[in-house]
N, C-alpha and C positions, 0 to 999 in steps of 0.2 A: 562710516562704512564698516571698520573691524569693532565697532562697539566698545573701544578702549580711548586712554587717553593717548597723546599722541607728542609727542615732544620733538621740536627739529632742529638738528645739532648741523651747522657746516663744517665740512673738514679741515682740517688743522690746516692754517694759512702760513707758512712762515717768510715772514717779509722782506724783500730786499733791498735795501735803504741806498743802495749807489741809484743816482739818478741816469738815464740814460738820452743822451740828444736824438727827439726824431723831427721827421720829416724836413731833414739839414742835408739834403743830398738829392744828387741831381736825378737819382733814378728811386721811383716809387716802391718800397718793400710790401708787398701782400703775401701772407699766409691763412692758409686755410690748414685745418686738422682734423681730422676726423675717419674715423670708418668708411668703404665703400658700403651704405647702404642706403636704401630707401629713405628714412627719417635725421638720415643727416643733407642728405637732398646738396649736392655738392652742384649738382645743376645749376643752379641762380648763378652761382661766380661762374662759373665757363661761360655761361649763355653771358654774363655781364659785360667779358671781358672782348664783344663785339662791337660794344657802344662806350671802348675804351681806347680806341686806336692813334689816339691825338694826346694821347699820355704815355711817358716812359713809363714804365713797370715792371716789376718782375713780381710773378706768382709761383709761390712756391706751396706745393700741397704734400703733405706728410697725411702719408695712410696706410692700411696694412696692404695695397696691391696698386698697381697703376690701373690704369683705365683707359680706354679707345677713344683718341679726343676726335679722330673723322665722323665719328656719330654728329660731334656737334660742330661741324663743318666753321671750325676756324680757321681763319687767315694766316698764310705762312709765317709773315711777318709777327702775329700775336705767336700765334705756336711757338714761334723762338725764346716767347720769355716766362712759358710756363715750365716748371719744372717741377719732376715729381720725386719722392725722398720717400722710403719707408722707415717706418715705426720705429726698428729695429738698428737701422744705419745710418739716422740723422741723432744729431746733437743737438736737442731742446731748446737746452739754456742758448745756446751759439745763433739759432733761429729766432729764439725771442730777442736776441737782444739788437739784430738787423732787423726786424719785425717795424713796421712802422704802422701796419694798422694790421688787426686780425679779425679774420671775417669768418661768420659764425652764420651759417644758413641751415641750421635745423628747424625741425618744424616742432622738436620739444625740446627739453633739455630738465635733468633734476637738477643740480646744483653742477653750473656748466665750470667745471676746474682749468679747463683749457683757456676761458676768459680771465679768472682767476689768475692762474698763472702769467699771461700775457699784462694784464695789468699792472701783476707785479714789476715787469719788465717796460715800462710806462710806456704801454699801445696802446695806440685808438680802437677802440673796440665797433665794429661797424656789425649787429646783429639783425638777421630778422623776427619781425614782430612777430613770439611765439610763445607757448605755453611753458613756464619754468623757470628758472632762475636767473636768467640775465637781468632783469629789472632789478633783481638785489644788488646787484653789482652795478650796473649803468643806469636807476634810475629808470626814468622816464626822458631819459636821452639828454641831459643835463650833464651827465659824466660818458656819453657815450652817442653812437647814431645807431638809431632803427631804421629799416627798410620794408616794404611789404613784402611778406613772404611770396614765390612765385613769380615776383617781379622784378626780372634781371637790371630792367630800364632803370627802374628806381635803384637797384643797388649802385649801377652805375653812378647814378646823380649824388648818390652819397659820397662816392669816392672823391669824386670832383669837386664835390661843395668842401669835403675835410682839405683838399690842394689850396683851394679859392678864400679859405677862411682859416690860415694856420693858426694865427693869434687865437681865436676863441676855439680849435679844437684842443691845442695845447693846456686850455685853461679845462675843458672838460676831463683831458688826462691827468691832469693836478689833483682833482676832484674824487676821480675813482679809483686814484691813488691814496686818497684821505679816507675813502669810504672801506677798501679795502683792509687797511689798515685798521679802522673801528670797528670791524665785522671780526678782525684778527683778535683783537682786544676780547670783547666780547665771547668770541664761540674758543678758543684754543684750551682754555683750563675746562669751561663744560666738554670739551670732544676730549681733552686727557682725563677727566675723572669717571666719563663715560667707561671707558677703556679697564680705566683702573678698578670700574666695581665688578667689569667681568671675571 
């Protein structure tokens, strides 16, 4: 398109080697992060978390503003265990590391650092199938779960199926902890020399 050569560097990864125990607790950690905006489409989890009432959870959404959840007519009882944090007044690391799965419902992504980051912090990564860089990170869902985008139903059943199948999602978080880690290897002296020829 721009007639040049084109090189693609990911951002400096740095690793965090303490392992962390999930999905060992009686109640379900879901976060989301992201913008209020269109193309981070925060919809699919709320709308999800209708055809999640048979499960303990707690969701927790970090973004720059809260949002009107009577639009999406949830139930008292679910209302109770969403909770919302801004940008600015939550603690990351402290959310990653309760974090048991992090749920990514964009409809693009360039190189998604929020997945990044949560991996580091060894979560299930539960993404919808979209344009950008989650498959570098999760594969082909071998290190991680996709869901069809726009389809709350399905995100649901992914949540359930990671409850229903701890053993092999635990072995997926191993994996995109390994893959993370290779991707660390690889791109961190290219993104420092990058740097250093400016």
């Amino acid at each position: 398109f721009c007639s040049c050569k084109v090189k693609t560097i990911t951002p400096f990864i740095q690793i965090n080697k303490k392992k962390y125990k999930k999905f060992n607790k009686q109640i379900i950690n879901l976060v989301w992060i992201g913008r209020i905006s269109l193309e981070k489409n925060i919809k699919d989890i709320l709308n999800a978390t209708h055809y999640l009432d048979k499960i303990n959870f707690k969701l927790n959404i970090i973004s720059d503003k809260k949002i009107d959840l009577d639009y999406f007519e949830i139930d008292k009882k679910i209302l109770s265990r969403i909770n919302f944090f801004n940008f600015d007044k939550v603690n990351l690391i402290k959310m990653y590391k309760k974090c048991d799965i992090l749920i990514s419902t964009s409809l693009y992504e360039g190189f998604p650092n929020v997945i990044a980051e949560a991996i580091n912090f060894n979560c299930l990564i539960i993404s919808a199938k979209n344009f950008g860089g989650a498959r570098q990170l999760i594969g082909n869902g071998d290190k991680g779960l996709f869901y069809n985008l726009y389809d709350p139903e399905d995100l649901a059943e992914k949540i359930k199926y990671s409850l229903e199948n701890k053993n092999l999602i635990i072995k997926k978080i191993l994996k995109s902890k390994k893959n993370l880690i290779r991707l660390s290897k690889l791109n961190n002296n290219s993104f420092k020399n990058l740097f250093d020829k400016l």
